[in-house]
Structures are given as C-alpha cells and as structure tokens.
N, C-alpha and C positions, 0 to 999 in steps of 0.2 A: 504380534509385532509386524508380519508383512503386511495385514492389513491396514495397520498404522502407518506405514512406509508409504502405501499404496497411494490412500487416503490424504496423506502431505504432498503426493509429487502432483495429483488430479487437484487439489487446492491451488498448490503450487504452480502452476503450468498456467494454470487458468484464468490466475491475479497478474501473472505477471506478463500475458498475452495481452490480456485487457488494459494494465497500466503502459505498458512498451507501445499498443495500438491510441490509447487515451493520449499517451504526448506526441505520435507522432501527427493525430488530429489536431490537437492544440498546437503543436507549432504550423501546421499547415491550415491552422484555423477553420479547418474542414473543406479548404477548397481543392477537394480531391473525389474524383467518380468511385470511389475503392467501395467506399462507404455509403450506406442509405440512411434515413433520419432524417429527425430537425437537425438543422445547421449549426453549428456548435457555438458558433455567433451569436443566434438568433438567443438560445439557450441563457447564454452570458448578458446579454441585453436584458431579457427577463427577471434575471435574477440581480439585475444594476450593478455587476461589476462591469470595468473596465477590459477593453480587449486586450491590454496587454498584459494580464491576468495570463491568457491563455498560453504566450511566452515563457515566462516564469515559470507555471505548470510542466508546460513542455515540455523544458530544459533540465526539470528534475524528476519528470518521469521517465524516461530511458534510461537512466544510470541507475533510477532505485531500481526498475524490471530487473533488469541485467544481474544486477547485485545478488537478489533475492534467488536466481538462479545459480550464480556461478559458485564454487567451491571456495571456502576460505572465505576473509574480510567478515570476521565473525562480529566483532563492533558497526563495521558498516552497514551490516545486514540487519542491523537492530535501528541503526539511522533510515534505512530503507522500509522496513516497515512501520517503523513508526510516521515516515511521509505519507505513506500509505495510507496509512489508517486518517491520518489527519485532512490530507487530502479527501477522501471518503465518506467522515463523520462530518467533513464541513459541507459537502455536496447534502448528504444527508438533512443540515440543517438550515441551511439557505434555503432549499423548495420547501422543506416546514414551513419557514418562515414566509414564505412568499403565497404559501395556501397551492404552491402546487401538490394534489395527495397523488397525482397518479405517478407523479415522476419518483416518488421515494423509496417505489420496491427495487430498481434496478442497483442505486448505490449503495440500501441495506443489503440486499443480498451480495455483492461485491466485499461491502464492509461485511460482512459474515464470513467470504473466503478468504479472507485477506487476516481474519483474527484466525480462523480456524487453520489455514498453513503457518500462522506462525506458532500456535501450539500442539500442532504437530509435529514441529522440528526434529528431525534424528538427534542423538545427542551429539554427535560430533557438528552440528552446525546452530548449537546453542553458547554463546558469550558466556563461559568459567563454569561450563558443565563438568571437565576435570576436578574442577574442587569440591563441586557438589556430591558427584559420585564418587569421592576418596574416603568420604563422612568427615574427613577433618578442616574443614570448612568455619573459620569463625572470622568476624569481621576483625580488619586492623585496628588497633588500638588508638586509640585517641589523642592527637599531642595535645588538646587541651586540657587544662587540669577542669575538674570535675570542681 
C-alpha cells in the first residue's frame, strides 16, 4: 500500500508541475527566459491552431494543477483530470495528425502520468469511494417506468 501511495504522489507531483508550468507558458505564450525549447507559438502555428488557443489552455490549466493536488473537491478533481487527459490525448493527436512522430513521446508519456496518478488515487480522494467500500452500493432507481 505505501508503495502505491508513493507511486500516486511521484505521478502526482509530476502531472501537476508540468500542467501548472504548461499554462503558465501558454498564458505567457512562452515569452519568458525560464524555459528552453521550440517556442510554444512556433509549436501552435504548426499544428494550425490559433493563438489564442494557448489563452484558453492557460486559464484552465492552473486551477486543474492546483485541484489535482489540493485535498477535498473530489468531483472537481475528476473535472480536473479529465481536462487533463483531454488536453494531452489532443496534443497527442494533433502531431499524429500533422506527421510530427518525434513530438508524440513527450505528451504520451505525460498522458501516461496523468492516467496512472489518477489510478492510483488514495481512496479518500476518489468521488463515492464510501459507497463502494460499504458493499452496499447499487445504483438509484429509475423514475422512468421501464
């Protein structure tokens, strides 16, 4: 079990450093010495979005980091990786589609940490894990008639 523990907070830590640093570059469009690379501009040109793409991005990557770390907001935390993942799977398949192969390990392997901290979640930070581990767990009943 601490290995599992261990295991989720190094996931953990790691998705949520890279998406909190991911939107602080998209909102600053990457025009900051912090960071080395292609310019994140240059990037979003290539792949034909628009720059203020990288706005949008921005503005919901910091609240989902944040989220995914802080204690509680167990529904949120499920909106949060779920941006995550979508954000990720789409980087993922925008360079497929564009024939870039070299750019697609850095946001599969990301989209890997970012699946694998969310299933390693403690159970106290999984949405209706109390009902699951009661055994008395069945779904509500249906008001439509059948």
């Amino acid at each position: 079990m601490k290995l599992k523990t261990t295991f989720y907070w190094i996931t953990t830590a790691l998705i949520a450093l890279e998406t909190f640093a991911g939107g602080y570059i998209d909102l600053t469009q990457g025009r900051t010495s912090v960071f080395s690379g292609p310019h994140v501009t240059d990037i979003l040109n290539s792949l034909g979005y628009p720059l203020y793409v990288l706005t949008i991005l921005g503005v919901w990557k910091i609240p989902g980091a944040i989220t995914i770390v802080a204690p509680g907001f167990l529904r949120l935390k499920e909106w949060a990786y779920a941006g995550i993942v979508f954000d990720l799977s789409a980087a993922v398949a925008s360079h497929a589609f564009c024939g870039h192969r070299q750019e697609l390990v850095a946001p599969t392997v990301l989209l890997s940490l970012a699946l694998a901290s969310w299933a390693l979640r403690p159970a106290h930070r999984i949405l209706g894990a109390h009902l699951l581990s009661a055994g008395g767990w069945t779904p509500a009943p249906s008001s439509h008639p059948a």
